[in-house]
C-alpha positions in Angstrom: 165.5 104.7 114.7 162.7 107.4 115.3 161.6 108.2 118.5 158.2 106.5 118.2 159.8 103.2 117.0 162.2 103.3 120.3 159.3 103.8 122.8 157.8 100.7 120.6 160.7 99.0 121.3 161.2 99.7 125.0 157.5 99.0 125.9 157.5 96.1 123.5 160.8 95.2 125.7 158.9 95.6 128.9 155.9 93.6 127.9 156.8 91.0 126.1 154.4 92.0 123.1 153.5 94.9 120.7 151.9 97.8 122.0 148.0 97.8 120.9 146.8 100.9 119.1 144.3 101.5 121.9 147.0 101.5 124.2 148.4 105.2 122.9 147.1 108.5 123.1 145.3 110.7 120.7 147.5 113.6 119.0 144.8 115.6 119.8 144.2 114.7 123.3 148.2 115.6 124.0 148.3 118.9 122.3 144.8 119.8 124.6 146.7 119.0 127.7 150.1 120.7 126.3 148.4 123.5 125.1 146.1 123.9 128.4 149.6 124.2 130.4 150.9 126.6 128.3 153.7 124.4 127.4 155.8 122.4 124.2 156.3 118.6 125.3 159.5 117.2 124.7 159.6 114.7 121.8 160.0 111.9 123.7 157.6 112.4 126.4 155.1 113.1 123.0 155.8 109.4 121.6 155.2 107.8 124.6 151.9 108.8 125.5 151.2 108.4 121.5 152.6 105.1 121.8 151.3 104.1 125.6 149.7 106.4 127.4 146.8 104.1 127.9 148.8 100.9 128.5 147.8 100.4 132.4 150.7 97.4 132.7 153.1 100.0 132.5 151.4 103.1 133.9 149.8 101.8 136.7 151.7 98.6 137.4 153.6 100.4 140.4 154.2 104.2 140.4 151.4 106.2 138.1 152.5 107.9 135.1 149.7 110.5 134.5 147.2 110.8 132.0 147.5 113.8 129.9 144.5 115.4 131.7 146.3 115.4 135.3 149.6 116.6 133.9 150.2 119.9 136.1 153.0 122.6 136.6 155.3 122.5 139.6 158.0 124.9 139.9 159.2 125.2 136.3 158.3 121.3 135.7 155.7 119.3 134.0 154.8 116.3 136.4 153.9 113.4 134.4 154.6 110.7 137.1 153.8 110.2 141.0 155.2 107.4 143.6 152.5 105.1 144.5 152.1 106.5 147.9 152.3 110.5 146.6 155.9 110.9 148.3 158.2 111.6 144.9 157.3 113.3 141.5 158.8 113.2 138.3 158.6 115.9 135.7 160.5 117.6 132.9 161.4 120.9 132.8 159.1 123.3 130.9 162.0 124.6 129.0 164.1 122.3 128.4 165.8 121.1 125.2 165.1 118.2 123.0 166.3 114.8 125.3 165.6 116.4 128.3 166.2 115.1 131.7 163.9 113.6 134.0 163.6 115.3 137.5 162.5 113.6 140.7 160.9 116.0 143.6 160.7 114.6 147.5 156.9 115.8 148.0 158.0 116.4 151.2 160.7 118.7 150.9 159.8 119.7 147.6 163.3 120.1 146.1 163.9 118.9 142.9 166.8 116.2 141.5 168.3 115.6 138.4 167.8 112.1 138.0 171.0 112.2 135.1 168.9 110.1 132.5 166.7 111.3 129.7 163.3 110.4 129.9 163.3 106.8 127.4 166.4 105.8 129.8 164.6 106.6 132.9 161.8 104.4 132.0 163.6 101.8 130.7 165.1 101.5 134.1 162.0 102.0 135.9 160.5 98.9 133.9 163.4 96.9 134.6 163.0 97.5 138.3 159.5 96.5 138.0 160.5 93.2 136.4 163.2 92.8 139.1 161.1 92.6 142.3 157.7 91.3 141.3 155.8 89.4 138.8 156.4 92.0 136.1 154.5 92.2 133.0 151.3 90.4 134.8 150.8 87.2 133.3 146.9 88.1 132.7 147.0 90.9 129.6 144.9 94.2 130.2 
């Protein structure tokens, strides 16, 4: 399975229906905000916003996985996600190889974390801690 087809599957997973075509993001609006960091995106983090990067059930539901255009640089790392309340980042180091691992900064220490799972893992868990405390996908489509 390609890496496209498994972030079809894990969202499709999450919401109990296919992904929408106006629910990803343009190839050209990812390499723009790539490009304007200075950075390559790791493959997976590339399908998903092709795949989802607009679907709000999943990127706004709880914590806020970034549009491409409010991606920034912290210390080596590409945030792509914030906590709800602006107390923990995720990111992906700039450099990293192909399945990279996601890494999880305390805002208010600002140290960063391995969080040990590659990024398709990571949110597979995060959806399934969504579903696990609260009425998760919304019965009411976006």
């Amino acid at each position: 399975m390609g890496v496209e087809e498994s972030v079809r599957d894990l969202c499709r997973k999450a919401l109990g229906r296919d992904l929408r075509e106006s629910e990803g993001v343009s190839k050209e609006e990812v390499d723009q905000a790539a490009a304007g960091l200075g950075c390559a995106l790791e493959s997976s983090l590339r399908a998903y916003y092709r795949c989802a990067g607009r679907a709000d059930t999943l990127n706004s539901f709880h914590n806020e996985i970034l549009v491409p255009q409010d991606w920034y640089l912290s210390e080596g790392h590409l945030v792509f996600m914030e906590e709800n309340q602006g107390v923990v980042s995720w990111g992906l180091k700039v450099d990293a190889d192909e399945e990279a691992t996601v890494w999880q900064r305390n805002n208010t220490s600002g140290a960063w974390h391995s969080e040990e799972k590659p990024l398709l893992v990571f949110l597979e868990d995060l959806f399934a801690w969504y579903a696990e405390g609260a009425d998760f996908p919304p019965s009411v489509e976006d």
